[in-house]
C-alpha positions, 0 to 999 in steps of 0.5 A: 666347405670347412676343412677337415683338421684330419686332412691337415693332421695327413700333412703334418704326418707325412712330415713328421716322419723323418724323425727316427724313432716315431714311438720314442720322444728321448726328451720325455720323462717316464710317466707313472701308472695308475696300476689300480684301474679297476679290470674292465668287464666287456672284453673278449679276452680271457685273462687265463689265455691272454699274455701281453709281450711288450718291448719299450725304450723310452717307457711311452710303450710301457705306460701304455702296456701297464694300462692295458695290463691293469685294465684287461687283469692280464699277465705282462712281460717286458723283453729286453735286447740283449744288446741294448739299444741306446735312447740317444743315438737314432742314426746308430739304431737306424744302422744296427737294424739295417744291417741285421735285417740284411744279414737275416739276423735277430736280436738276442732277447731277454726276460722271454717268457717261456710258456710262450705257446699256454697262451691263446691271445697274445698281445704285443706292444712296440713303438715304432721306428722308422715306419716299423716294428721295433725290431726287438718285437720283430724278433720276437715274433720270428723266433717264435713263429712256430709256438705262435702258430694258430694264436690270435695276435693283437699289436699296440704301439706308441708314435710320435703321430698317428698314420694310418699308411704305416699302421696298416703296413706294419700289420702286414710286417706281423702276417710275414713275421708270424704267417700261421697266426691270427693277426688282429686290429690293433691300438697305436696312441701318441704319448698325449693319447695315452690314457684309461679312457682309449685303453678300456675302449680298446679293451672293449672293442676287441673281437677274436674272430676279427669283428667289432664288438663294440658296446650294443648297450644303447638306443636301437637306430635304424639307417636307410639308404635308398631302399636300404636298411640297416641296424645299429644303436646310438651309444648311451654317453653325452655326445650320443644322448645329445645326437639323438635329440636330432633324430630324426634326419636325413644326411648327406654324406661324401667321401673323404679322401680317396683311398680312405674308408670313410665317408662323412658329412657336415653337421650344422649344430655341435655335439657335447663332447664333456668327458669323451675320450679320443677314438679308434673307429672301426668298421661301422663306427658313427663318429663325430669329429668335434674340430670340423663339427663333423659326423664320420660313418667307417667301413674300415680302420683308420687310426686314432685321433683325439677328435674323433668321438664315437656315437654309436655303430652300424651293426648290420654285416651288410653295411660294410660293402654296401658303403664301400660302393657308394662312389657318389654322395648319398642320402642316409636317413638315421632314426629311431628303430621302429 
Protein backbone atom coordinates (compact mmCIF):
# COMPACT_ATOMS: atom_id res chain seq x y z
CA UNK A 1 0.00 0.00 0.00
CA UNK A 2 1.73 3.54 -0.85
CA UNK A 3 2.16 5.25 2.08
CA UNK A 4 0.52 8.22 3.27
CA UNK A 5 2.93 11.44 3.29
CA UNK A 6 0.38 12.32 6.29
CA UNK A 7 1.31 9.32 8.42
CA UNK A 8 5.00 10.70 7.75
CA UNK A 9 3.99 14.25 8.12
CA UNK A 10 2.61 12.63 12.36
CA UNK A 11 6.46 11.61 12.81
CA UNK A 12 8.11 14.43 11.99
CA UNK A 13 5.66 16.27 14.10
CA UNK A 14 6.22 14.56 16.89
CA UNK A 15 9.93 15.65 16.46
CA UNK A 16 9.78 19.00 15.66
CA UNK A 17 7.98 19.60 18.79
CA UNK A 18 10.92 20.18 21.19
CA UNK A 19 11.38 23.44 19.32
CA UNK A 20 10.02 26.00 21.83
CA UNK A 21 8.10 28.51 20.01
CA UNK A 22 6.32 26.15 17.56
CA UNK A 23 4.33 29.45 15.98
CA UNK A 24 7.56 32.00 16.05
CA UNK A 25 10.75 31.07 13.41
CA UNK A 26 13.12 34.02 15.20
CA UNK A 27 15.18 33.52 11.62
CA UNK A 28 12.06 34.92 9.58
CA UNK A 29 11.53 38.01 8.13
CA UNK A 30 8.17 40.10 8.46
CA UNK A 31 6.27 39.53 5.38
CA UNK A 32 4.26 42.37 3.88
CA UNK A 33 0.43 41.91 3.41
CA UNK A 34 -1.46 42.17 0.55
CA UNK A 35 -4.39 44.55 2.58
CA UNK A 36 -6.40 45.07 -0.91
CA UNK A 37 -7.83 41.60 -0.87
CA UNK A 38 -11.12 42.18 -1.93
CA UNK A 39 -14.00 41.20 1.35
CA UNK A 40 -15.08 37.81 0.96
CA UNK A 41 -19.07 37.26 0.71
CA UNK A 42 -19.78 33.57 1.78
CA UNK A 43 -19.22 34.00 5.33
CA UNK A 44 -21.17 33.56 8.36
CA UNK A 45 -19.69 36.54 10.22
CA UNK A 46 -21.17 39.94 10.21
CA UNK A 47 -18.20 42.41 10.11
CA UNK A 48 -20.68 44.75 12.54
CA UNK A 49 -20.35 42.20 15.58
CA UNK A 50 -17.13 40.56 14.72
CA UNK A 51 -13.85 41.60 16.37
CA UNK A 52 -10.62 39.95 15.52
CA UNK A 53 -8.04 40.01 18.85
CA UNK A 54 -4.59 38.68 17.82
CA UNK A 55 -1.05 38.83 19.76
CA UNK A 56 2.14 37.95 17.53
CA UNK A 57 5.85 38.04 18.39
CA UNK A 58 7.46 37.25 15.40
CA UNK A 59 4.77 38.78 13.00
CA UNK A 60 3.83 35.13 11.38
CA UNK A 61 0.32 35.45 13.69
CA UNK A 62 0.04 39.09 12.21
CA UNK A 63 0.24 38.21 8.62
CA UNK A 64 -2.24 35.95 8.86
CA UNK A 65 -4.33 38.22 11.30
CA UNK A 66 -4.35 40.89 8.34
CA UNK A 67 -5.49 38.51 5.93
CA UNK A 68 -8.19 37.23 7.80
CA UNK A 69 -9.13 40.96 8.66
CA UNK A 70 -8.84 42.15 4.65
CA UNK A 71 -10.80 39.47 3.79
CA UNK A 72 -13.78 38.92 6.17
CA UNK A 73 -13.77 43.37 6.28
CA UNK A 74 -13.29 42.90 10.02
CA UNK A 75 -12.12 45.00 12.73
CA UNK A 76 -8.39 43.83 14.19
CA UNK A 77 -6.61 44.81 17.34
CA UNK A 78 -3.30 43.76 18.04
CA UNK A 79 -2.47 43.20 22.22
CA UNK A 80 0.98 43.51 23.43
CA UNK A 81 2.70 42.53 26.94
CA UNK A 82 3.22 44.98 28.87
CA UNK A 83 6.27 43.37 29.66
CA UNK A 84 7.49 42.24 26.31
CA UNK A 85 8.54 38.88 25.55
CA UNK A 86 12.06 38.89 23.75
CA UNK A 87 12.23 37.00 19.90
CA UNK A 88 15.54 35.37 20.89
CA UNK A 89 15.47 33.74 24.38
CA UNK A 90 12.95 30.69 24.16
CA UNK A 91 14.16 29.04 27.53
CA UNK A 92 13.40 32.71 29.16
CA UNK A 93 9.85 32.75 27.99
CA UNK A 94 9.70 29.08 28.75
CA UNK A 95 10.61 29.97 32.38
CA UNK A 96 8.56 33.39 32.78
CA UNK A 97 5.33 31.34 31.71
CA UNK A 98 6.13 28.78 34.06
CA UNK A 99 6.15 30.63 36.79
CA UNK A 100 3.39 32.87 36.19
CA UNK A 101 1.03 30.00 35.54
CA UNK A 102 2.29 28.58 38.98
CA UNK A 103 1.59 31.72 40.53
CA UNK A 104 -1.90 31.96 39.03
CA UNK A 105 -0.79 35.32 37.47
CA UNK A 106 -1.34 36.87 33.85
CA UNK A 107 0.12 39.16 31.79
CA UNK A 108 -0.36 42.77 32.01
CA UNK A 109 -1.74 43.36 28.29
CA UNK A 110 -1.82 46.77 26.25
CA UNK A 111 -3.85 48.16 23.34
CA UNK A 112 -6.98 45.85 24.84
CA UNK A 113 -9.77 47.23 23.05
CA UNK A 114 -12.20 48.40 25.48
CA UNK A 115 -15.54 47.52 23.86
CA UNK A 116 -14.72 44.28 24.32
CA UNK A 117 -18.12 42.90 25.24
CA UNK A 118 -20.16 45.09 21.60
CA UNK A 119 -18.87 42.06 19.91
CA UNK A 120 -20.99 38.88 19.03
CA UNK A 121 -17.80 37.03 17.33
CA UNK A 122 -14.54 37.33 18.53
CA UNK A 123 -11.80 35.88 16.81
CA UNK A 124 -8.49 35.24 18.53
CA UNK A 125 -4.87 34.84 16.80
CA UNK A 126 -1.82 33.21 18.44
CA UNK A 127 0.97 31.35 17.83
CA UNK A 128 1.91 28.46 19.65
CA UNK A 129 4.30 27.93 22.30
CA UNK A 130 5.38 24.82 23.69
CA UNK A 131 2.05 22.78 22.57
CA UNK A 132 0.08 26.16 24.06
CA UNK A 133 -1.64 29.17 23.66
CA UNK A 134 0.73 32.09 23.60
CA UNK A 135 0.09 33.13 26.87
CA UNK A 136 -0.60 36.73 26.35
CA UNK A 137 -3.87 35.52 24.55
CA UNK A 138 -4.52 33.28 27.43
CA UNK A 139 -4.34 36.01 29.48
CA UNK A 140 -6.61 37.82 27.63
CA UNK A 141 -9.17 35.46 27.58
CA UNK A 142 -8.99 35.01 31.44
CA UNK A 143 -9.35 38.43 32.28
CA UNK A 144 -11.97 38.97 30.30
CA UNK A 145 -14.15 35.76 30.86
CA UNK A 146 -17.08 37.55 32.05
CA UNK A 147 -17.57 40.18 28.85
CA UNK A 148 -16.99 36.90 26.88
CA UNK A 149 -19.61 34.91 28.27
CA UNK A 150 -22.01 33.87 25.84
CA UNK A 151 -19.64 35.13 22.49
CA UNK A 152 -18.66 32.85 19.83
CA UNK A 153 -14.87 32.21 19.97
CA UNK A 154 -12.97 31.50 17.04
CA UNK A 155 -9.08 30.65 17.66
CA UNK A 156 -6.03 30.80 14.49
CA UNK A 157 -2.84 30.15 14.99
CA UNK A 158 0.69 30.06 13.33
CA UNK A 159 3.27 26.63 14.24
CA UNK A 160 6.11 25.49 12.89
CA UNK A 161 3.82 22.14 12.14
CA UNK A 162 0.84 21.30 12.11
CA UNK A 163 -0.60 18.46 14.91
CA UNK A 164 -3.63 18.15 15.27
CA UNK A 165 -3.19 16.44 19.07
CA UNK A 166 -2.32 19.89 20.16
CA UNK A 167 -4.85 21.65 18.12
CA UNK A 168 -7.69 19.79 19.74
CA UNK A 169 -5.73 20.54 23.25
CA UNK A 170 -5.54 24.01 23.15
CA UNK A 171 -9.26 24.05 21.94
CA UNK A 172 -9.97 22.62 25.50
CA UNK A 173 -7.31 25.39 27.05
CA UNK A 174 -9.76 28.25 25.50
CA UNK A 175 -13.12 26.21 27.00
CA UNK A 176 -11.18 26.37 30.57
CA UNK A 177 -10.02 30.04 30.07
CA UNK A 178 -13.37 31.26 28.78
CA UNK A 179 -15.84 28.45 30.20
CA UNK A 180 -19.37 30.46 29.15
CA UNK A 181 -18.49 31.04 25.94
CA UNK A 182 -18.75 29.40 22.40
CA UNK A 183 -15.52 27.95 21.36
CA UNK A 184 -15.58 27.11 17.81
CA UNK A 185 -13.34 25.32 14.98
CA UNK A 186 -10.53 26.98 14.17
CA UNK A 187 -7.70 27.81 11.32
CA UNK A 188 -3.58 26.87 12.51
CA UNK A 189 -1.24 27.40 9.19
CA UNK A 190 2.67 27.23 9.23
CA UNK A 191 4.02 30.37 7.81
CA UNK A 192 4.37 28.57 4.00
CA UNK A 193 0.70 28.13 4.44
CA UNK A 194 -0.26 31.23 4.96
CA UNK A 195 -2.06 32.56 2.21
CA UNK A 196 -5.58 34.26 0.76
CA UNK A 197 -6.64 30.90 -0.70
CA UNK A 198 -6.52 29.10 3.04
CA UNK A 199 -7.91 32.43 4.77
CA UNK A 200 -11.21 32.96 2.46
CA UNK A 201 -12.04 28.98 2.83
CA UNK A 202 -11.44 29.58 6.42
CA UNK A 203 -13.79 32.52 6.02
CA UNK A 204 -16.23 30.46 4.09
CA UNK A 205 -16.43 27.53 5.95
CA UNK A 206 -17.26 29.26 9.09
CA UNK A 207 -20.53 28.54 11.09
CA UNK A 208 -21.75 30.02 14.15
CA UNK A 209 -23.97 27.24 15.55
CA UNK A 210 -20.59 25.00 15.00
CA UNK A 211 -21.68 23.09 11.55
CA UNK A 212 -19.96 23.10 8.28
CA UNK A 213 -20.99 25.84 6.01
CA UNK A 214 -18.72 24.96 3.42
CA UNK A 215 -19.75 26.10 -0.20
CA UNK A 216 -23.03 24.03 -1.66
CA UNK A 217 -22.64 25.90 -4.80
CA UNK A 218 -21.66 22.50 -6.95
CA UNK A 219 -22.74 19.11 -8.47
CA UNK A 220 -25.35 17.37 -6.33
CA UNK A 221 -23.77 13.79 -5.59
CA UNK A 222 -25.50 10.86 -4.09
CA UNK A 223 -23.06 8.49 -1.67
CA UNK A 224 -24.52 4.98 -0.76
CA UNK A 225 -23.39 2.51 1.67
CA UNK A 226 -25.10 -0.75 1.97
CA UNK A 227 -28.79 0.35 2.09
CA UNK A 228 -27.46 3.81 2.90
CA UNK A 229 -27.89 7.10 1.27
CA UNK A 230 -26.47 10.09 1.60
CA UNK A 231 -26.60 13.71 0.12
CA UNK A 232 -23.86 16.14 -0.84
CA UNK A 233 -22.05 17.89 -3.94
CA UNK A 234 -18.68 17.78 -5.82
CA UNK A 235 -17.24 21.37 -5.80
CA UNK A 236 -17.23 23.32 -8.96
CA UNK A 237 -13.06 23.86 -9.45
CA UNK A 238 -10.55 21.65 -11.37
CA UNK A 239 -10.08 18.91 -9.03
CA UNK A 240 -13.75 18.44 -8.32
CA UNK A 241 -14.82 18.90 -12.24
CA UNK A 242 -11.92 16.40 -13.02
CA UNK A 243 -13.42 13.61 -10.05
CA UNK A 244 -16.78 13.77 -11.51
CA UNK A 245 -15.79 12.71 -14.83
CA UNK A 246 -15.01 9.18 -12.76
CA UNK A 247 -18.52 8.94 -11.48
CA UNK A 248 -19.91 6.89 -11.39
CA UNK A 249 -17.62 4.48 -8.82
CA UNK A 250 -17.88 2.11 -6.43
CA UNK A 251 -14.72 2.76 -3.66
CA UNK A 252 -13.06 0.92 -0.81
CA UNK A 253 -12.53 2.74 2.04
CA UNK A 254 -10.24 2.07 5.13
CA UNK A 255 -9.37 3.68 8.50
CA UNK A 256 -6.35 5.71 8.52
CA UNK A 257 -4.88 5.32 11.66
CA UNK A 258 -6.85 4.80 14.70
CA UNK A 259 -7.87 7.48 16.89
CA UNK A 260 -8.07 9.85 13.73
CA UNK A 261 -11.62 10.68 12.00
CA UNK A 262 -10.83 9.79 8.68
CA UNK A 263 -11.19 7.13 6.32
CA UNK A 264 -9.60 6.99 3.02
CA UNK A 265 -8.98 4.97 -0.28
CA UNK A 266 -6.51 4.70 -3.07
CA UNK A 267 -7.36 5.99 -6.22
CA UNK A 268 -5.82 4.44 -9.31
CA UNK A 269 -5.95 7.64 -11.53
CA UNK A 270 -4.68 11.53 -10.67
CA UNK A 271 -6.79 14.50 -9.99
CA UNK A 272 -5.86 18.08 -11.46
CA UNK A 273 -4.79 19.96 -8.87
CA UNK A 274 -3.93 23.47 -10.81
CA UNK A 275 -4.22 26.35 -8.59
CA UNK A 276 -5.95 24.60 -5.53
CA UNK A 277 -4.98 25.71 -2.29
CA UNK A 278 -4.21 23.36 0.89
CA UNK A 279 -7.10 22.38 3.35
CA UNK A 280 -8.67 22.29 6.39
CA UNK A 281 -11.26 19.17 6.03
CA UNK A 282 -14.32 19.21 8.29
CA UNK A 283 -16.60 16.71 9.09
CA UNK A 284 -18.15 15.37 5.83
CA UNK A 285 -15.48 16.96 3.79
CA UNK A 286 -14.18 14.66 0.28
CA UNK A 287 -10.78 15.35 0.07
CA UNK A 288 -8.16 14.38 -2.35
CA UNK A 289 -4.64 13.96 -1.27
CA UNK A 290 -2.27 14.58 -4.15
CA UNK A 291 1.12 13.28 -2.55
CA UNK A 292 -0.35 9.62 -2.02
CA UNK A 293 -3.02 9.85 -4.96
CA UNK A 294 -5.53 9.38 -2.38
CA UNK A 295 -9.55 10.39 -1.68
CA UNK A 296 -10.19 11.45 2.11
CA UNK A 297 -13.96 11.13 3.51
CA UNK A 298 -13.83 13.25 7.32
CA UNK A 299 -16.11 12.67 10.30
CA UNK A 300 -14.05 15.20 12.45
CA UNK A 301 -11.37 17.95 12.09
CA UNK A 302 -7.93 17.09 11.54
CA UNK A 303 -5.72 20.05 11.05
CA UNK A 304 -4.48 21.70 7.71
CA UNK A 305 -2.25 20.25 5.28
CA UNK A 306 -1.08 21.59 1.63
CA UNK A 307 -1.90 18.34 0.04
CA UNK A 308 -5.05 17.93 0.87
CA UNK A 309 -7.67 19.38 -1.77
CA UNK A 310 -11.32 19.59 -1.21
CA UNK A 311 -13.65 17.74 -3.63
CA UNK A 312 -16.96 18.44 -2.36
CA UNK A 313 -18.76 17.54 0.93
CA UNK A 314 -21.26 14.94 2.43
CA UNK A 315 -24.08 17.22 3.82
CA UNK A 316 -26.19 14.79 5.11
CA UNK A 317 -26.28 15.16 9.34
CA UNK A 318 -26.59 11.49 9.63
CA UNK A 319 -23.26 10.70 7.97
CA UNK A 320 -21.07 11.66 10.60
CA UNK A 321 -22.07 8.72 12.97
CA UNK A 322 -22.94 6.63 10.61
CA UNK A 323 -19.13 6.60 9.49
CA UNK A 324 -17.54 6.71 12.94
CA UNK A 325 -18.99 3.30 13.23
CA UNK A 326 -17.62 1.99 10.32
CA UNK A 327 -14.71 -0.16 12.06
CA UNK A 328 -14.27 -2.57 9.23
CA UNK A 329 -13.45 -1.45 5.41
CA UNK A 330 -16.59 -0.61 3.43
CA UNK A 331 -17.91 -0.25 0.12
CA UNK A 332 -19.22 3.37 -0.76
CA UNK A 333 -20.83 3.79 -4.14
CA UNK A 334 -20.51 8.14 -5.46
CA UNK A 335 -22.80 9.18 -8.23
CA UNK A 336 -24.63 11.72 -9.40
CA UNK A 337 -27.88 12.57 -7.81
CA UNK A 338 -30.68 11.46 -9.16
Amino acid sequence: MKKNLRSLLIVAASLMLVVFLAGCSNNEEAVETDNSLPATGNSALNPDDTLVVYYSLTNNTHELAELIGSSGNLELARIDAANAYPEDDNSGINDRVAEQQANNQFDELTNVPENVADYQTILVGFPIWSDEAAYPIQSFLAQHADELAGKNIIPFSTSAVVDEDVIAGIQTQLAEQVPESNILPGLNLTSSQIEAEAVETFLQDISLDGSSTANEEGTPIQVQVGENTFAGFINDTVTGQDFLTHLPQTLTFQTFMDGYPEKYTELDYELAIDGMPGDTPVSGALDYNSDSQSLFVYYGEVGTYDELHRLGQITDPAFEAFVSQQEEDFDMEIRLAE
